[in-house]
Structure formats: C-alpha cells, structure tokens
SERO-4910 file (N, C-alpha, C, O; in steps of 0.05 Angstrom, whole numbers):
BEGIN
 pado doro    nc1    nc2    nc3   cac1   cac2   cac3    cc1    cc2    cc3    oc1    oc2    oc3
  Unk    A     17    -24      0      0      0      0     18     25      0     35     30     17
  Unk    A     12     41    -22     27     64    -23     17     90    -11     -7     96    -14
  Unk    A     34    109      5      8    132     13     25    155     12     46    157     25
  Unk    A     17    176     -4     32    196    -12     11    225     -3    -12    231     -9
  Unk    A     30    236     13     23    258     30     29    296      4     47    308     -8
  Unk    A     -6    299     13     -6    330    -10     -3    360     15     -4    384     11
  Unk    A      0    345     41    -11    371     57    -24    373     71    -45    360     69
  Unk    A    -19    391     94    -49    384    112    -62    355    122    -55    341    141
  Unk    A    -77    354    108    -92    334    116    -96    311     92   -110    291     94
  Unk    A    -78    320     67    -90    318     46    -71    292     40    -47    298     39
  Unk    A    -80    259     35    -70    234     17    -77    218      3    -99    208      6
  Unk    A    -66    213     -8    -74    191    -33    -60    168    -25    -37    168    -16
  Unk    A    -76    144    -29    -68    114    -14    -82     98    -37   -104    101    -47
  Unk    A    -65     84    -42    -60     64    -78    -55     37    -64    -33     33    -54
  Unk    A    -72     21    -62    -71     -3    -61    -91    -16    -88    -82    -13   -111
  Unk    A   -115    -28    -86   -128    -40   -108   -145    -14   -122   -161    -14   -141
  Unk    A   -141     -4   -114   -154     26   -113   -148     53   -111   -146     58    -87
  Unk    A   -145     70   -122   -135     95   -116   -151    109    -96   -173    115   -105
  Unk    A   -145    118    -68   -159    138    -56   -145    163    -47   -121    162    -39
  Unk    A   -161    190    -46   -151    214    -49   -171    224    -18   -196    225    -17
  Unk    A   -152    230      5   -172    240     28   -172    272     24   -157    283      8
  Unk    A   -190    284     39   -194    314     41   -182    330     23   -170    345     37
  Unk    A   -177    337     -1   -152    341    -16   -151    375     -7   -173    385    -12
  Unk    A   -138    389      2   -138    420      5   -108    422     -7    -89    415      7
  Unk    A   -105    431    -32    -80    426    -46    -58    447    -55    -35    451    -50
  Unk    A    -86    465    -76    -81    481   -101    -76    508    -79    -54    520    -77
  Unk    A    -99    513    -63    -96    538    -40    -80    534    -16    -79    551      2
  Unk    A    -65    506    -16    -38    504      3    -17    519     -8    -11    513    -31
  Unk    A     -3    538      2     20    548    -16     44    529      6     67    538      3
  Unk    A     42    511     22     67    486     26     61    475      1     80    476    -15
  Unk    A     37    464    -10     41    448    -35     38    456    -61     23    444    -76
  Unk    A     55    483    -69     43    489    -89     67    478   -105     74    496   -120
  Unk    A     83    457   -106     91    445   -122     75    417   -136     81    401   -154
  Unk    A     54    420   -121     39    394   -125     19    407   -149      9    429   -145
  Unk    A     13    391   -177      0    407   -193    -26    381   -196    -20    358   -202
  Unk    A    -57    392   -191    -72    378   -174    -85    368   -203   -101    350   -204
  Unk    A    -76    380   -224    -92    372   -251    -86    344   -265    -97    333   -284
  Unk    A    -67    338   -250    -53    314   -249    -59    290   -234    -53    266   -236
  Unk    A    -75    305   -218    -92    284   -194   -112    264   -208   -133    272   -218
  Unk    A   -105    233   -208   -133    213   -209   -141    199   -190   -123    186   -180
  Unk    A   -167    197   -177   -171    179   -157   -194    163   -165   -209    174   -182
  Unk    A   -200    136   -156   -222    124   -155   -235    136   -144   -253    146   -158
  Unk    A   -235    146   -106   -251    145    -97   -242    177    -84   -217    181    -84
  Unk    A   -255    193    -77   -247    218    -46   -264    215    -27   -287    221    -28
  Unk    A   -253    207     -8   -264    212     22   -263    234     29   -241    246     23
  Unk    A   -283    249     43   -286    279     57   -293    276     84   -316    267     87
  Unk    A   -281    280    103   -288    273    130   -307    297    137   -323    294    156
  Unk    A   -307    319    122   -321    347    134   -317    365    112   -301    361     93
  Unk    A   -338    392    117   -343    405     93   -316    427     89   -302    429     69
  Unk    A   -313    440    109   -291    461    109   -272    461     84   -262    440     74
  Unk    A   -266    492     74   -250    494     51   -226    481     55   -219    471     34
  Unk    A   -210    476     75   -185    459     77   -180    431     78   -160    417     84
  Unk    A   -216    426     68   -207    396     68   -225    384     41   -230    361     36
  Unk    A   -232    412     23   -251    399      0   -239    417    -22   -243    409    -44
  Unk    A   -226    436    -20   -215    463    -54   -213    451    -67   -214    461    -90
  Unk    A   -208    418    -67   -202    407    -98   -220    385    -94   -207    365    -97
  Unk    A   -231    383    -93   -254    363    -89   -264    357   -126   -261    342   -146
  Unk    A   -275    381   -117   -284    377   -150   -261    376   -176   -267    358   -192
  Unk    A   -242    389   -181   -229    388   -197   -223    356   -197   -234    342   -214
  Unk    A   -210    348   -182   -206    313   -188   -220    299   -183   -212    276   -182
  Unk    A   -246    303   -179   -272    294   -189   -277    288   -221   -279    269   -237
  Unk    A   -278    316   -222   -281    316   -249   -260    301   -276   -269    292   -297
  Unk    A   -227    304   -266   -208    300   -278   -217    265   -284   -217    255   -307
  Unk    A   -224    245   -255   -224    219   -258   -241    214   -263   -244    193   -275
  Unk    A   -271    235   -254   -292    217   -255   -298    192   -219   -309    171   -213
  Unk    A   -284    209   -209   -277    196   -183   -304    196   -172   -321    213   -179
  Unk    A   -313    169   -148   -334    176   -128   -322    187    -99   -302    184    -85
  Unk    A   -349    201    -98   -337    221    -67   -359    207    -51   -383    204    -56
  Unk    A   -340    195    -21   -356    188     -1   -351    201     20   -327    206     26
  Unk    A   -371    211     35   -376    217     51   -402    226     63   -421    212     58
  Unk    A   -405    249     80   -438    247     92   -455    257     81   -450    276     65
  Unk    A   -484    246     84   -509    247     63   -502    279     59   -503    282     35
  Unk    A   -497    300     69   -503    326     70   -481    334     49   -487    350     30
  Unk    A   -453    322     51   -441    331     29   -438    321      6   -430    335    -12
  Unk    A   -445    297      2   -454    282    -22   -475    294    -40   -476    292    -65
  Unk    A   -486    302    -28   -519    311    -42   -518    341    -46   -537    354    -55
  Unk    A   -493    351    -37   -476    380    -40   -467    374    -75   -475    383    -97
  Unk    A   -447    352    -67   -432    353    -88   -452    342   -114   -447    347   -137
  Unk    A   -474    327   -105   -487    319   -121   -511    341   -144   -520    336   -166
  Unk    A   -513    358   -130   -510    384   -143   -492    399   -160   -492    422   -169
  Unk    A   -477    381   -161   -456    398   -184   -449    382   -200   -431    385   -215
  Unk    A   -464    361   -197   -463    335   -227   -439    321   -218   -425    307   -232
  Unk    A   -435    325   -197   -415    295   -187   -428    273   -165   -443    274   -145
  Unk    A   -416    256   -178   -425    223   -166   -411    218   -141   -388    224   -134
  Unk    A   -428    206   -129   -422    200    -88   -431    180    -80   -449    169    -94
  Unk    A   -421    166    -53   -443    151    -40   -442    156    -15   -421    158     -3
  Unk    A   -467    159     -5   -475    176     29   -468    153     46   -469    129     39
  Unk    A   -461    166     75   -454    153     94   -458    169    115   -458    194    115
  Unk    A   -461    154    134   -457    172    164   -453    151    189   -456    126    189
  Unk    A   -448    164    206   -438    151    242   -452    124    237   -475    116    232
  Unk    A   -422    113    243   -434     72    248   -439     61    232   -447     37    233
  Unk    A   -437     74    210   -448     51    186   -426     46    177   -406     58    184
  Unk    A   -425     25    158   -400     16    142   -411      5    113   -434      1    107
  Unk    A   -391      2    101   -406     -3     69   -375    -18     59   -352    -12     65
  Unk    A   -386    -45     39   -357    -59     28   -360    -46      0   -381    -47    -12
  Unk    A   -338    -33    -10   -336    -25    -41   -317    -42    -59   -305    -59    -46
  Unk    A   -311    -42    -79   -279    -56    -96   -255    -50    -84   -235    -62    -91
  Unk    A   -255    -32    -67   -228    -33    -47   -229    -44    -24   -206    -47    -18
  Unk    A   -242    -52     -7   -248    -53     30   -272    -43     34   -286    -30     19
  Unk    A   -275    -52     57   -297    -38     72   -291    -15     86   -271    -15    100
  Unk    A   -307      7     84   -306     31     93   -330     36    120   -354     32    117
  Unk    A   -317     45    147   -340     44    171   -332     76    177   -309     82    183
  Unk    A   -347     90    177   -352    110    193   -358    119    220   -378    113    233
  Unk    A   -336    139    232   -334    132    264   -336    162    265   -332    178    248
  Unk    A   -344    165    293   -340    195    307   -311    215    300   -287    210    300
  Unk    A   -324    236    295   -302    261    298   -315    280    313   -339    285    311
  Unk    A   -299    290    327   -310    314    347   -306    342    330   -281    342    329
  Unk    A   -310    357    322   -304    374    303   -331    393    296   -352    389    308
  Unk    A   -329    418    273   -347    422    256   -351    421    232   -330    420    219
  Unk    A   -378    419    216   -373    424    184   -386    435    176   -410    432    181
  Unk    A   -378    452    161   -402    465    144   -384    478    122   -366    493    127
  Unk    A   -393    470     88   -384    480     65   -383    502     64   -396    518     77
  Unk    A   -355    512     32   -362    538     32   -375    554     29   -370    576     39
  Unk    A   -400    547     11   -414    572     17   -429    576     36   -444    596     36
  Unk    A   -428    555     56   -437    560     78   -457    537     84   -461    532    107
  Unk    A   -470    522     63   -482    496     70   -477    472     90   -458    456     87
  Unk    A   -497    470    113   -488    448    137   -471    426    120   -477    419     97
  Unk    A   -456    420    131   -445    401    126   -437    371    142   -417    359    149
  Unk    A   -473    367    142   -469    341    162   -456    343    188   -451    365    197
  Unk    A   -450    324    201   -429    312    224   -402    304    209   -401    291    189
  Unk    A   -380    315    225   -360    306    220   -353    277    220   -360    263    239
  Unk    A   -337    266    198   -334    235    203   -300    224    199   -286    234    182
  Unk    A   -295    212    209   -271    197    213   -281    168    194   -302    156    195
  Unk    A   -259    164    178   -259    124    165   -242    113    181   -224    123    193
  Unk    A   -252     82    180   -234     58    185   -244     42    153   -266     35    144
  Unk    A   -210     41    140   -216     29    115   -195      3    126   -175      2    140
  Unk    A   -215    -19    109   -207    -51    115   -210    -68     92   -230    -67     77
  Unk    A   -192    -81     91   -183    -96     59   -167   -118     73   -159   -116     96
  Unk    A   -162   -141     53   -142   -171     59   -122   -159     63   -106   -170     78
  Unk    A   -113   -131     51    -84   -121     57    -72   -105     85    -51   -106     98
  Unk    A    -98    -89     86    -89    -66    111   -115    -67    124   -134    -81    118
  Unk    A   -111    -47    146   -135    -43    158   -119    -13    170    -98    -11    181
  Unk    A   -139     11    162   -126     42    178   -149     52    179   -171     49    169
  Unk    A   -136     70    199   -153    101    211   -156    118    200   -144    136    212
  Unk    A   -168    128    180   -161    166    182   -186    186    201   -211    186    197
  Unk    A   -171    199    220   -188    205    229   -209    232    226   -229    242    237
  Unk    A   -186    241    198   -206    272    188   -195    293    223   -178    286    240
  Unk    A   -209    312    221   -211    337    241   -220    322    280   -243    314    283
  Unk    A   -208    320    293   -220    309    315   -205    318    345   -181    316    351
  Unk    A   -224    327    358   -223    325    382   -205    295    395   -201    276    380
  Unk    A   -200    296    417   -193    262    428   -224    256    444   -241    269    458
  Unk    A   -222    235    434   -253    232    447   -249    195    462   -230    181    456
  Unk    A   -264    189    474   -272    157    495   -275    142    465   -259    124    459
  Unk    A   -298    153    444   -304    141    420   -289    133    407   -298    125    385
  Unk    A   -264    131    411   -241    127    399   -236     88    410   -225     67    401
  Unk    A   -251     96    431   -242     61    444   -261     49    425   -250     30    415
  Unk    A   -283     51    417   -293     38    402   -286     25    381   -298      5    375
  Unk    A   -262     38    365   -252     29    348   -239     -9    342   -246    -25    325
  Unk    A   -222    -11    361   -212    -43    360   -232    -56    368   -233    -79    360
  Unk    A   -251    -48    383   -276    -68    385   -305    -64    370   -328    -72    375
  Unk    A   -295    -51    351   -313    -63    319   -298    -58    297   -310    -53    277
  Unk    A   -273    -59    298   -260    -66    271   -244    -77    274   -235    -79    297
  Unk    A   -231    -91    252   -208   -102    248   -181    -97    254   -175    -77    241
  Unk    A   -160   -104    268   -137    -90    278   -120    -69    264   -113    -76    241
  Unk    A   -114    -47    273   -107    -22    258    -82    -34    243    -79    -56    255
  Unk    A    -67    -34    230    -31    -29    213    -35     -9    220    -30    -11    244
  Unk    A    -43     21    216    -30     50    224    -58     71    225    -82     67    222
  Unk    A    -48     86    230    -72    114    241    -63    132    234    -42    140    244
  Unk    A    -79    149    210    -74    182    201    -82    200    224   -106    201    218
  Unk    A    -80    212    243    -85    231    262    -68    260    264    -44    262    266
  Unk    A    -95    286    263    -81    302    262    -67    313    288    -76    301    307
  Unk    A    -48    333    294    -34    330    310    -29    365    319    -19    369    341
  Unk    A    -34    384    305    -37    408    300    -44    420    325    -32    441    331
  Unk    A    -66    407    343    -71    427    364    -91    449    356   -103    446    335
  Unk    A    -95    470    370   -121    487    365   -144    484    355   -165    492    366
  Unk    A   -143    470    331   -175    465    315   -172    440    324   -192    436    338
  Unk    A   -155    418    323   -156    385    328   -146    387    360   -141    405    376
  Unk    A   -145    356    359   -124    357    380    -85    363    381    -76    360    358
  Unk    A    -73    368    394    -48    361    388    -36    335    395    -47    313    399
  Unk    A    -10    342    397      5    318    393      3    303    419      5    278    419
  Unk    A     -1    313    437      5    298    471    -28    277    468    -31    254    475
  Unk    A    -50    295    453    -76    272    457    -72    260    444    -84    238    448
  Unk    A    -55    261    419    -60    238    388    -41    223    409    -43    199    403
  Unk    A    -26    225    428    -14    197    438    -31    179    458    -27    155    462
  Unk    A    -53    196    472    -79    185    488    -89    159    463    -94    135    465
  Unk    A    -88    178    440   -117    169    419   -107    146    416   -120    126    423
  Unk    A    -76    140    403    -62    114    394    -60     93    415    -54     70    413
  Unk    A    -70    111    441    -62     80    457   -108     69    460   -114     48    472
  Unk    A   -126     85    450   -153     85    457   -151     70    428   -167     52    425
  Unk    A   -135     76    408   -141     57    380   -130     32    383   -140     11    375
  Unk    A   -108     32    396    -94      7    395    -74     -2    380    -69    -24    371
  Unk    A    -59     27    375    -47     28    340    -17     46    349    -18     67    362
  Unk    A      6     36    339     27     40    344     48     56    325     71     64    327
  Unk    A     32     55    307     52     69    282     23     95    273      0     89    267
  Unk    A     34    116    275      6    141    261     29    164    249     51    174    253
  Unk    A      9    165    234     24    192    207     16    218    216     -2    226    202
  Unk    A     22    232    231     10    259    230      1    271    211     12    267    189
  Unk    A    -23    290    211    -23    305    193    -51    335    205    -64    331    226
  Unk    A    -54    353    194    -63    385    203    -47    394    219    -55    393    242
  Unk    A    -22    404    215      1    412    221     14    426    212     24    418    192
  Unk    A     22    454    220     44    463    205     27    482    175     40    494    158
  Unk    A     11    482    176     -1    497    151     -2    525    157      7    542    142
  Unk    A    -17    532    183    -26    553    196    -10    564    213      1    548    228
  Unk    A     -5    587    217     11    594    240     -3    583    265     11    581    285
  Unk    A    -36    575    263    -45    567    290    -30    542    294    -24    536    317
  Unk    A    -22    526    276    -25    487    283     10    495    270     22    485    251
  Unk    A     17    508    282     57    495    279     66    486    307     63    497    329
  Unk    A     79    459    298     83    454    320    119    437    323    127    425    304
  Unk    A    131    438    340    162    426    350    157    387    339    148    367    351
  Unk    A    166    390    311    171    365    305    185    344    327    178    323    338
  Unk    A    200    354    327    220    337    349    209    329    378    216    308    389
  Unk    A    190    348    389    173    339    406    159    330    412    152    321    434
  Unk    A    147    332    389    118    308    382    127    286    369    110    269    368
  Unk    A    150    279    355    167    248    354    174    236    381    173    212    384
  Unk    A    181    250    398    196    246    424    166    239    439    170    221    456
  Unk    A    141    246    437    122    244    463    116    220    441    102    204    455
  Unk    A    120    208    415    110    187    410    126    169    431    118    161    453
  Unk    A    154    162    418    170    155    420    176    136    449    183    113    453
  Unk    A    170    161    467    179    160    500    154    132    501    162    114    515
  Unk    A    128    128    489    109    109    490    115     85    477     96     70    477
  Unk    A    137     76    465    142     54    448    123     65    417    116     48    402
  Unk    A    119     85    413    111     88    390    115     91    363    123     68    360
  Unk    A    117    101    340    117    114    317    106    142    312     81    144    312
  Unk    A    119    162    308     99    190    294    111    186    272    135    186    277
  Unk    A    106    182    248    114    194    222    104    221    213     82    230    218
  Unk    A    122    233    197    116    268    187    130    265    163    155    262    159
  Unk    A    107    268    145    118    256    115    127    285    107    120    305    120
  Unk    A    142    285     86    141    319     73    128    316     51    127    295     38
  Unk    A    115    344     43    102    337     20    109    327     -9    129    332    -23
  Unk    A     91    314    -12     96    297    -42    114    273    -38    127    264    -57
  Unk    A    117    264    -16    128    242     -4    119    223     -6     97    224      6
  Unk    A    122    195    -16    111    169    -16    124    154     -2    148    154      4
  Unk    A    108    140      4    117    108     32     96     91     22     74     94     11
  Unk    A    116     64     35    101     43     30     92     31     61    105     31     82
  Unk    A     73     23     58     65      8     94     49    -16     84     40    -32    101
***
C-alpha cells in the first residue's frame, strides 16, 4: 500500500484502488509544487465540509470521474454539481472494490463553503485482505475512539491530526493511539497555519517515549506500509 502525502490533511493511498482524502491542495502554498490537474482517484473521502479539506474536491472529481464518499449532506452538495457520491454517516459501514469503509466519530465542525451544513464530522476505518487504517479527518480526542478495536479489524496505522487548536495536538494523538490500539500514526493538520505549527522533534519524542511511531511525511512524499 502506497500513501503519498499532499498537505495538511490531504492523501492519496493506492492499493487496489486509488484513494484521495480531504484534498486542500491548489490553495496550500506548502504544496504548491503539487500540480492537482494531475490528480486521479477512484474514490475521495471527505471527513467534513470546510475549505481545507474539500478546494479540490471537484477538480479531481471531475479530472477521474472519481466517487466522493462521505456524509449524506455533502454528497448531495456535491451531487448538485453533477458529481457522483455515496452517502454515509456515524456507524455505518459499506464494502466497495477496495475494503470496507465504517464510519466513526469526529468531534469537530462542518459546514461548506458557501456555507451549507455540512453534516457531522466523520472519521474512516478502511479494511481490505491487505491493511486495515484510521483516518481520522478533524478530531477532538474523544472515549469514542475506544470503540474502534472493538468493531474493527486490527489497525496497521492511524492518520491523526496532530496540530492542536482546531484538532487535538500531539500529547492527545498519543492518548488516541493507545484508545485505537495502533502504534505506528502519520501525523497530519500541522504546520499549515501559523495556528497548528508545531516542535517536530517533540511530538516524535512524546510518541516515541510510548514505544511508538509519529511519522511526518514531507510533501509529495511516498511510503510504502
């Protein structure tokens, strides 16, 4: 499984399937080496409506022809603009040609740009014969987090953002990894904003000191897991 980091919050993960999360790309100026017209995905997950996690939504929509999953409110957003989706929300899960996709709590807000509710925030657990991961989208640290290993499949790794102010930072994403059960997590909402910059070295070190993993990809970075 390949997973190549655009920013922010923003990845693409290539196993039987191309998937593209939250993409906020073109209006990142960390990624403005990344040229988004270039972007194909099978599928985009949107955990929440906010411009920093949808500006390109549509363009590589359109470029692949991609489906966008996420909640009935933003699906039926996007489905207004002649792009194809499939709705979901809290607790449900759905098997597609890649894995099964379950939808879990995010503590957070959403609402699109022009201002349209945008559902409840949602976190995936995507599960396939190959992997099984977290992304948790925008989130508070929440108890709901324990829920996780006892209705899914055992984590390989956890996208969690780490930023602080709007999410949690780095000291809860090490609460969250031990409430997931998951020992290796990628940071990511970090470092974009003067709000969410934060001491790399310290938030490797509070993994670390736990027997852990933080990875901090740079952009346009690919790994294999």
């Amino acid at each position: 499984m390949q997973i190549t980091y655009y920013g922010h919050a923003s990845f693409q993960i290539e196993g039987s399937k191309s998937l593209i999360f939250d993409p906020f790309i073109s209006a990142n100026e960390m990624a403005k080496d990344i040229d988004v017209a270039t972007l194909k995905a099978d599928y985009i997950l949107v955990s929440h409506g906010p411009q920093d996690h949808v500006v390109d939504v549509e363009t590589i929509a359109q470029n692949s022809e991609a489906t966008i999953i996420s909640s009935f409110e933003i699906v039926t957003w996007y489905g207004g603009k002649g792009l194809k989706g499939f709705p979901m929300n809290h607790g449900g899960k759905k098997t597609f040609d890649f894995g099964t996709v379950k939808c879990v709590n995010a503590v957070h807000s959403s609402v699109l740009p022009d201002g349209t509710y945008g559902g409840n925030p949602l976190g995936f657990v995507i599960s396939n014969e190959e992997k099984c991961f977290y992304f948790a989208g925008d989130t508070a640290l929440t108890l709901d987090m324990k829920l996780i290993p006892m209705t899914c499949p055992k984590l390989d790794f956890a996208i969690l953002p780490i930023g602080d102010n709007f999410t949690m930072g780095y000291e809860d994403a090490v609460i969250a990894s031990d409430f997931i059960e998951c020992d290796k997590i990628i940071g990511c909402h970090y470092d974009t904003f003067g709000y969410i910059q934060i001491d790399h070295d310290a938030a490797k070190k509070a993994f670390a000191d736990k027997g852990k993993e933080l990875i901090l990809m740079d952009i346009g970075q690919t790994i294999e897991l």
